[in-house]
ROZAKOL-507685 format. One record per residue: residue in three letters; x, y, z of N, C-alpha, C in turn. Coordinates in steps of 0.1 Angstrom, whole numbers, plus 5000, padded with zeros to 4 digits. Example, Ala and Ser with C-alpha at 12.3 -4.5 7.8 and 13.67 -1.06 7.14 Angstrom:
<pts>
ala513249435078512349555078513249675078 ser512849785071513749895071512950005079 
</pts>
This chain:
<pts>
unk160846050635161846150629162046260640 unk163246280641163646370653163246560645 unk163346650656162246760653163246870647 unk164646860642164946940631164246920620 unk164346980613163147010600164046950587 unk162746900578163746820562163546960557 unk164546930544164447070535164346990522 unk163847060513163347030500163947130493 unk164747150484165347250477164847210462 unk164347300452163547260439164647360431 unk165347340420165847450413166047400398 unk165447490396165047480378166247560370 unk166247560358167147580351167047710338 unk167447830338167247930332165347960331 unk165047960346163548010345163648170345 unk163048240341162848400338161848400350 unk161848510358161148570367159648580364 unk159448620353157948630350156948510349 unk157948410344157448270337156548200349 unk156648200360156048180376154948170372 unk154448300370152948320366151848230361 unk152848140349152048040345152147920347 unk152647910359152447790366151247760383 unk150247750378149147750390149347660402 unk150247550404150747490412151447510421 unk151947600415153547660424152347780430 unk151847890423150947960428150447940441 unk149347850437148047840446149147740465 unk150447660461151047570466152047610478 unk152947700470154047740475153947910478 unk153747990466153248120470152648170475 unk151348130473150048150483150148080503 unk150947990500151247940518153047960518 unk153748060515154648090518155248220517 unk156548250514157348370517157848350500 unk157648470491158448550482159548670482 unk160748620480161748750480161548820466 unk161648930467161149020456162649090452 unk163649080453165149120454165949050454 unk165548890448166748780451167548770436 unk169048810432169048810422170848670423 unk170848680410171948560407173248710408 unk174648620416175348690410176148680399 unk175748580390176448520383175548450370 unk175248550361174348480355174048400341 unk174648250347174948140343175148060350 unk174647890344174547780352175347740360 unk176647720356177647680365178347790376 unk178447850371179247960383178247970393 unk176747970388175448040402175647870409 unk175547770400175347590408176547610419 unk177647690412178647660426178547770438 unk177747860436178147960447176647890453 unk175747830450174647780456175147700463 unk176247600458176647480469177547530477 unk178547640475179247670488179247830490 unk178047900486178148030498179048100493 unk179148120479180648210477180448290461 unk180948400461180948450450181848390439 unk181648390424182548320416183748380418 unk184548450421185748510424186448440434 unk185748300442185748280454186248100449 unk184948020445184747950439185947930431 unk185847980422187247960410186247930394 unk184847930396183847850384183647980380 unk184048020373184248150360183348100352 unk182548000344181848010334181247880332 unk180847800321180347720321180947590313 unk182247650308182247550307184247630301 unk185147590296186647620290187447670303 unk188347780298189347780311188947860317 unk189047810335188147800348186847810345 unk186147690331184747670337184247590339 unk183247520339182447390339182847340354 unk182547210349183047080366184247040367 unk185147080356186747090357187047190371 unk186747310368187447470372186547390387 unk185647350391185047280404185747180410 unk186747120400187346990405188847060407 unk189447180396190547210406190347300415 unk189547340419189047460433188947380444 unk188447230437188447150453186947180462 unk185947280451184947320458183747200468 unk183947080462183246970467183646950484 unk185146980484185046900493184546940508 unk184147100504182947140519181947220508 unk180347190509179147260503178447210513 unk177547310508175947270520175947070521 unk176147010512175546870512176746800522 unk177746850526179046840536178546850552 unk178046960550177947050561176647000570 unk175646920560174746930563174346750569 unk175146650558175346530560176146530573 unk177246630575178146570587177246610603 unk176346680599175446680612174246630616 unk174146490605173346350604171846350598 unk172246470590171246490576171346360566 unk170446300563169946210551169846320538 unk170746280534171046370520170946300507 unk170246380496170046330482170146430471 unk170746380461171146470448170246420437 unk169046520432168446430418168446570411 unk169046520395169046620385170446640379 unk170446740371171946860367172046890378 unk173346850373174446900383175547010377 unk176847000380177847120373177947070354 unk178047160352178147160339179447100335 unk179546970328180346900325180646800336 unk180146770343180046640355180046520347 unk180546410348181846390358183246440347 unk183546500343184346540334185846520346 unk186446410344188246420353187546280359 unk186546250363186346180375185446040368 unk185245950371184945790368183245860363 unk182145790356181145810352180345780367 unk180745700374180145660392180245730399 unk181345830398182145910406180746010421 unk180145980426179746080437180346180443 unk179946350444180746410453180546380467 unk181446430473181146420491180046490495 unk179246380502177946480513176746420506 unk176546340497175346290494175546120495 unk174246110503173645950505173145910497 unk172646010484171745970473171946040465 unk172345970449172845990439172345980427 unk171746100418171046050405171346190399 unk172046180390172446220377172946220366 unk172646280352173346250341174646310342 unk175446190333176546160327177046110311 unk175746100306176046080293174746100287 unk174946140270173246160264173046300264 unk171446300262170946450261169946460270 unk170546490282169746500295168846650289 unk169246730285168646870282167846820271 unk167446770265166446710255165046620258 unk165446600274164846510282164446320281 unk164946300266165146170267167046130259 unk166946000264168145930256169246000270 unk169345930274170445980284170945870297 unk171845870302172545760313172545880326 unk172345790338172245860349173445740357 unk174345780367174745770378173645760389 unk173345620393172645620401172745500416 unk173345640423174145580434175545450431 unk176045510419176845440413176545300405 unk175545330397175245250388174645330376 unk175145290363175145320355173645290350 unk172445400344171345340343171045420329 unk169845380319170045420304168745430304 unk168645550297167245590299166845610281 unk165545570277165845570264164545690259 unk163545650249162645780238161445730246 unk160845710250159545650257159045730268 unk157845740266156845820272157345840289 unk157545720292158245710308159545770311 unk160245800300161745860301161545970305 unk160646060302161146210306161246240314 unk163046310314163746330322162946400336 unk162146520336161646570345160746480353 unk159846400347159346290352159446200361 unk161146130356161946060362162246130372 unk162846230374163446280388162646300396 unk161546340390160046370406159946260409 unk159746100402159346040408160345990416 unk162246030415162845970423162646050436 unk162446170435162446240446161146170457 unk160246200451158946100456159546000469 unk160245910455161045780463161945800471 unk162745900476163745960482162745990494 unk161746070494161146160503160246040516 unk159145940501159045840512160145740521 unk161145720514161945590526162445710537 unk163045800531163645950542162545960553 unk161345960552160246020563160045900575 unk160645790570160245710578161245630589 unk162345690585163845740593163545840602 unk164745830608164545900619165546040623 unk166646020609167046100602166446260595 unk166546350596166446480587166746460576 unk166146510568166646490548167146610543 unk167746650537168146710524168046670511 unk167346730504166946720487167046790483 unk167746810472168446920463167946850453 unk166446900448166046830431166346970424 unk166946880410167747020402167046970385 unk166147050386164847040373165547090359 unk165647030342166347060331165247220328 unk163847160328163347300324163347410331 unk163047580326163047520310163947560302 unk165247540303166347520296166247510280 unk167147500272166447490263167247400253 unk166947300249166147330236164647340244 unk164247270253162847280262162047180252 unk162047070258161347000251160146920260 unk159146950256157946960264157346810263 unk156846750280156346630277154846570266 unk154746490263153746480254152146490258 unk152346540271151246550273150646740268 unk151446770271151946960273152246960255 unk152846940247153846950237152447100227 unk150947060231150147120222149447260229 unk149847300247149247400256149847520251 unk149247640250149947830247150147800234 unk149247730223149347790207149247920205 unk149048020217149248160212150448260218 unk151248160224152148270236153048300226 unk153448390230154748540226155248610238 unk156448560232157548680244156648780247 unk156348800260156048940263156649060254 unk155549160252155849250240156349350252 unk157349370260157649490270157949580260 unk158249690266159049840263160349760257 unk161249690265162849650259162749530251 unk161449460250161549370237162049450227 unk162949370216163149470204163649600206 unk163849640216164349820219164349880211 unk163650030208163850080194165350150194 unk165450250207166750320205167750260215 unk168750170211169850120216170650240220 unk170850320215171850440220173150450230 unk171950410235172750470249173550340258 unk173350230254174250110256175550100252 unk175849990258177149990254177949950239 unk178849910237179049910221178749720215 unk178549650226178249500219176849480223 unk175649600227174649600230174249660217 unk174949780215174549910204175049840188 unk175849740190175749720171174949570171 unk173849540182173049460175172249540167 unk171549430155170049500148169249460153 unk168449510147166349480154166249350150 unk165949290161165349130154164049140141 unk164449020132163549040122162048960125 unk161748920116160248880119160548660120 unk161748700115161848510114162448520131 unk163448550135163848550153163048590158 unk161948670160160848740171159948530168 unk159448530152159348370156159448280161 unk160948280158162048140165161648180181 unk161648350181161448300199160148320205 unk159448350205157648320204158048140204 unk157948040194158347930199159047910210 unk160247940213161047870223160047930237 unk159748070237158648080249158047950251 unk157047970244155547870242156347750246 unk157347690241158047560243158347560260 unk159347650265159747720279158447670292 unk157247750283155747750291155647610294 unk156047550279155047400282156047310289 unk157247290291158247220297157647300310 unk157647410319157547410330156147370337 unk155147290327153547210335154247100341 unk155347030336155346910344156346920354 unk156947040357157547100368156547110375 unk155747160377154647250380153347130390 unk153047010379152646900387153446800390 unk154746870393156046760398155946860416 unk155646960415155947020426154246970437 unk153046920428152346940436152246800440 unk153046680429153446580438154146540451 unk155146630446156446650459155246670471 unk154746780473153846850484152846740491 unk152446640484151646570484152146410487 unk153146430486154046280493154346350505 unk154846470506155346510518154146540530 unk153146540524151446530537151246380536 unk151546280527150946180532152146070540 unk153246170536154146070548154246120560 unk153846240559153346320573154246390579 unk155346490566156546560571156146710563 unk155246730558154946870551155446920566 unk154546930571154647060586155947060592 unk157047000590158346990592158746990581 unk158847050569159647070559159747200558 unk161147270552161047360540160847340530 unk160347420522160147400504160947510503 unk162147550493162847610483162647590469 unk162147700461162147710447162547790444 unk163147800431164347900430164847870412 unk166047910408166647900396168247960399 unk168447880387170147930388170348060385 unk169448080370169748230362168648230360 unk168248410351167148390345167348370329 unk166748470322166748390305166248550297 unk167148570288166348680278165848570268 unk165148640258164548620242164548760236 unk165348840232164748940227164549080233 unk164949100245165449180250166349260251 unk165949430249167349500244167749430232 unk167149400224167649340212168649200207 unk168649180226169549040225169448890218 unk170248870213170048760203171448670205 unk171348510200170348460204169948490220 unk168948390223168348340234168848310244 unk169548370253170448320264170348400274 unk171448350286171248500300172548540298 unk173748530310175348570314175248730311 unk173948820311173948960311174249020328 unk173949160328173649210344172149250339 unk171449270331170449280327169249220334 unk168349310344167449220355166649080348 unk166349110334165848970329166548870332 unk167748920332169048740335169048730349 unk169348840353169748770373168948760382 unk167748870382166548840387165548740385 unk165648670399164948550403164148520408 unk162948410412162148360420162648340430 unk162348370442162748250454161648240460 unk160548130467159748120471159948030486 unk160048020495160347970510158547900515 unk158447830514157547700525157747650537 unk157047670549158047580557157547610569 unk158047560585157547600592157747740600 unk156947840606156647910611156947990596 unk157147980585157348080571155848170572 unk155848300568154848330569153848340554 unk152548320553151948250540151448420532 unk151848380519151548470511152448650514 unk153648630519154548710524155148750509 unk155948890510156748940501157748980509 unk159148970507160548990515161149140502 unk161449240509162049330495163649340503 unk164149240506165149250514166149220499 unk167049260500168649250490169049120493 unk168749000485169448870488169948760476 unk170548700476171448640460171648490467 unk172148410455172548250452173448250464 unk174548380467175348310476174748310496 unk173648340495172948340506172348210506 unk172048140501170948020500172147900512 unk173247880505173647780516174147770529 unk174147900534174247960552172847980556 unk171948010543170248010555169847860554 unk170347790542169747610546170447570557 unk171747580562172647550573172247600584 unk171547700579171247800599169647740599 unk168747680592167547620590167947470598 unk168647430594169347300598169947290611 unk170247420616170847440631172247380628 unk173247410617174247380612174947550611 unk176747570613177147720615178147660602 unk177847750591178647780579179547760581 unk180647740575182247720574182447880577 unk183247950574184048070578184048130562 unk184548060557184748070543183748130534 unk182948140538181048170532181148330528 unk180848330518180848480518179448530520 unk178348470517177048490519176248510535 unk175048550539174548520549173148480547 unk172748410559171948330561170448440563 unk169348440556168448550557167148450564 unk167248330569166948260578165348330589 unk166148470596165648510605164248610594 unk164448640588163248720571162148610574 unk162348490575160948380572159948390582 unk160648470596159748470606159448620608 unk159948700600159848860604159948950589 unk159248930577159348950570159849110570 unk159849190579159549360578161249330586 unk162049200590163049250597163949390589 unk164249470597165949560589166749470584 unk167149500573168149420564169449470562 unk170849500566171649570564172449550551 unk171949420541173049450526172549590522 unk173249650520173249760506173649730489 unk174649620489174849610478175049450475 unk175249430460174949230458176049280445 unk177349180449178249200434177949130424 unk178149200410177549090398178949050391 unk179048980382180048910381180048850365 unk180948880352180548810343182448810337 unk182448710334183948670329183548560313 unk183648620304183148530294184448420287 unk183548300283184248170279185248190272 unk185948140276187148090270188148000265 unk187447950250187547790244189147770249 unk188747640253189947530255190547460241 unk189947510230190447440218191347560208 unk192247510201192647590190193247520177 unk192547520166191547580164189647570168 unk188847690169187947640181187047550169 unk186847460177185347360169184247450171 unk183447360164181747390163181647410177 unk181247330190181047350200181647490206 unk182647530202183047650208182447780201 unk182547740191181647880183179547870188 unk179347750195177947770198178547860213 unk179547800222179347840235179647980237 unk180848050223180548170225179548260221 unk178448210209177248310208176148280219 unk176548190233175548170239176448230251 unk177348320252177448410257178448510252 unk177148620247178048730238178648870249 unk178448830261178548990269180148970272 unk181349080272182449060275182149110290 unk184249070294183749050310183349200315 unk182549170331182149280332182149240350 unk182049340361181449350374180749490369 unk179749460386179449540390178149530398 unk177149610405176549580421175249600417 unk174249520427172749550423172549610438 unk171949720439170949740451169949740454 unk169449840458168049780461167649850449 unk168049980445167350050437167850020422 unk169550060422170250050407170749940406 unk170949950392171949830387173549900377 unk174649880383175449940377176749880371 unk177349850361177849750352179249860345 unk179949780349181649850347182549720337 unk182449760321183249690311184549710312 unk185349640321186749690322187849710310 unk187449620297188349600288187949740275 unk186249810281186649950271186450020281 unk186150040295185950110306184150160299 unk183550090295182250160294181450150304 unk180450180307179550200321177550150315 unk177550120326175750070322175550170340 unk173850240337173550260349171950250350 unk171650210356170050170352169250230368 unk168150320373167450310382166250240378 unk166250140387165450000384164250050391 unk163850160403162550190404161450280393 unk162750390388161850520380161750410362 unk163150290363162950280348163350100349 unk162150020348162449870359162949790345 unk162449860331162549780318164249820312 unk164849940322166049950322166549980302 unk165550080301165650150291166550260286 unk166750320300167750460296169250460306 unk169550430298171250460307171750590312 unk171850510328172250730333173650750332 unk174450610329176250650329176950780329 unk176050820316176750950311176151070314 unk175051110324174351160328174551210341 unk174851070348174551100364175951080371 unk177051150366178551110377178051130387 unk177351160394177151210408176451050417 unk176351000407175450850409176950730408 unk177350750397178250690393179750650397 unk180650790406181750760413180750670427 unk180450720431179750610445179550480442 unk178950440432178850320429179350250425 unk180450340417181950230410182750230422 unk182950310434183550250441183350150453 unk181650150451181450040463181449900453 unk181149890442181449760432183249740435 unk184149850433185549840434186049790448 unk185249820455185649750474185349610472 unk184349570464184049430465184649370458 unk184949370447186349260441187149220447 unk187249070446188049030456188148980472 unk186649030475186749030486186048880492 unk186848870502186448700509185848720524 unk184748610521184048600536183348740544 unk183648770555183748840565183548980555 unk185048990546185149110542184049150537 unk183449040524182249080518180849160520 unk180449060534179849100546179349260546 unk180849300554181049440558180949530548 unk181749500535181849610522180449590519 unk179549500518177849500512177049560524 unk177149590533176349670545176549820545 unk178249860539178150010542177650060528 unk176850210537176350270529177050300515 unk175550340504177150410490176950540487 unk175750610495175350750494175050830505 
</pts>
């Protein structure tokens, strides 16, 4: 194998930031011999819009993937943007990368396109198309264009199945003479989160972390679709205490999926030439600030704040990065890792040069956040559309994370969120109405960044906002 380096990309599906913790694998594996960014957040938080700015480097504004799924969302709003036809797996294949796709993909795949249908830039093909991939069994995969049926049986689960294709991907790849690309894209722990049977009975006693903003007592000072929730009662703190516990137990076989991966990758003798990437699209409330149900698409640090963990060579082990970095950076540092030069079009940059200088100067100042809520394609709406709007109740919204604040501009009542995420990290007290002196500065560096493409973005996220 020639001496560019394989990359291993792992990304899970609505993991919460905290949930890491209980995973000893990734721990002892990836954290412990690698680099942690401590500032990596989604700007977009939800599955489809973060899946596309991860494949091409671009903020949803950019993209065209507004949401997850109605008008401009899902793998439709992907298929009229045309976004396939340059992403990392393009970019990276055309400079004689051995490339593989296992897992979720865009939300509503192949929706327009044949059930066989492959995007451009993958050599290797495995994902659902039909079934309840999110349930982990009973589901059909696209595999390398063959239709394959996966049924209830102990061997079906879905997370299972993909590690062991990855496995299979990683050994024939290592013994080419080719570089690889892997992009495994993990269901948990998504939810319903349905835990393999080995796991189904581990954390009989877990509960949502009891923080300060579980439950909030005084909403007050939020905005008005934050301020007329009620306190969750004692049957929802329940229901989500379960979905945790459930969350926990779907992420062990992630967990010894990862220490497989690691461990095909030393015995085919390409660990020390790999990157490892772990990561998530969004993160996940339960109960937070009083939010109900169970979902992310907030600016709320429980939703956009992320893991990212870097493996790899010359990475430095057991490192913390507090550099300003997001979803749309991931596909110009796998390209600049690859010794591949981004398209032009990228709005993101490559933080690449951080894995060998953890203390480098970082010049973003600001990261735009971004929420544009669903908008059923049906009239009158079905069932499905009345789940997809309580599974995103926040109306639209921008606005910019720094290093310090988080600040959130509701254009349709002009209301304001202001959060200082060092003095208050549980983002309990809103300074909106307190701190104008905080607030014109920062509505206007979020206002320079709407809209902005490439290059521009760049320059508007480096200048100062105070």
């Amino acid at each position: 194998m020639e001496d560019r380096p394989n990359i291993l990309f792992i990304l899970t599906d609505d993991l919460a930031y905290a949930d890491i913790a209980m995973m000893p694998n990734l721990q002892r594996l990836l954290v412990a011999k690698g680099t942690s960014f401590d500032h990596y957040y989604a700007s977009y938080a939800a599955c489809c819009p973060s899946r596309a700015s991860l494949l091409r480097g671009q903020y949803a504004h950019n993209t065209g993937v507004k949401n997850n799924s109605g008008v401009n969302g899902g793998y439709a709003a992907a298929l009229a943007n045309k976004i396939e036809n340059s992403t990392v797996a393009t970019w990276l294949h055309d400079a004689g990368y051995r490339t593989g796709y296992i897992g979720k993909y865009l939300n509503g795949y192949p929706e327009g396109q044949s059930p066989t249908y492959i995007p451009p830039g993958w050599d290797q093909w495995y994902s659902a198309v039909a079934g309840t991939p999110y349930n982990e069994y009973n589901y059909t995969l696209n595999e390398n264009g063959q239709l394959v049926e996966y049924g209830s049986g102990l061997s079906d689960y879905g997370t299972d199945v993909y590690i062991g294709k990855a496995e299979s991907f990683i050994a024939t790849a290592a013994s080419s003479t080719q570089p690889f690309f892997l992009h495994l894209n993990l269901y948990p722990p998504h939810q319903p989160a349905i835990p393999s049977e080995q796991d189904k009975n581990l954390f009989p006693n877990a509960q949502v972390p009891r923080t300060p903003s579980f439950n909030e007592p005084d909403i007050s000072d939020k905005p008005a679709w934050v301020r007329n929730l009620p306190l969750l009662n004692a049957t929802k703190i329940a229901s989500g205490d379960k979905l945790y516990a459930d969350r926990l137990r779907t992420l062990q076989a992630v967990d010894r999926g990862i220490e497989r991966l690691i461990t095909t990758l030393e015995v085919r003798n390409v660990l020390a030439n790999t990157y490892i990437v772990f990561s998530s699209d969004n993160g996940f409330h339960i109960g937070q600030h009083r939010l109900w149900p169970p979902t992310k698409v907030t600016a709320y640090e429980v939703d956009i704040h992320l893991p990212l963990i870097i493996r790899g060579p010359n990475v430095k082990p057991s490192a913390k990065v507090s550099a300003l970095v997001g979803d749309i950076d991931i596909a110009p540092t796998l390209a600049t890792i690859a010794g591949v030069t981004p398209p032009s079009f990228v709005d993101g940059r490559s933080f690449a040069s951080l894995l060998g200088n953890t203390k480098l100067v970082w010049p973003r100042r600001s990261y735009l956040l971004h929420h544009w809520r669903v908008q059923p394609l049906n009239n009158p709406l079905t069932w499905i559309d009345h789940i997809m709007l309580a599974l995103d109740p926040a109306p639209d919204f921008h606005g910019i994370r720094t290093d310090r604040y988080t600040y959130v501009y509701y254009p349709a009542t002009a209301e304001r969120e202001l959060y200082d995420n060092v003095a208050d990290p549980e983002q309990l007290t809103n300074l909106a109405a307190t701190r104008p002196d905080l607030v014109a500065p920062l509505h206007w560096a979020f206002a320079k960044l709407l809209g902005c493409k490439a290059e521009k973005c760049r320059t508007v996220e480096n200048q100062p906002i105070f």
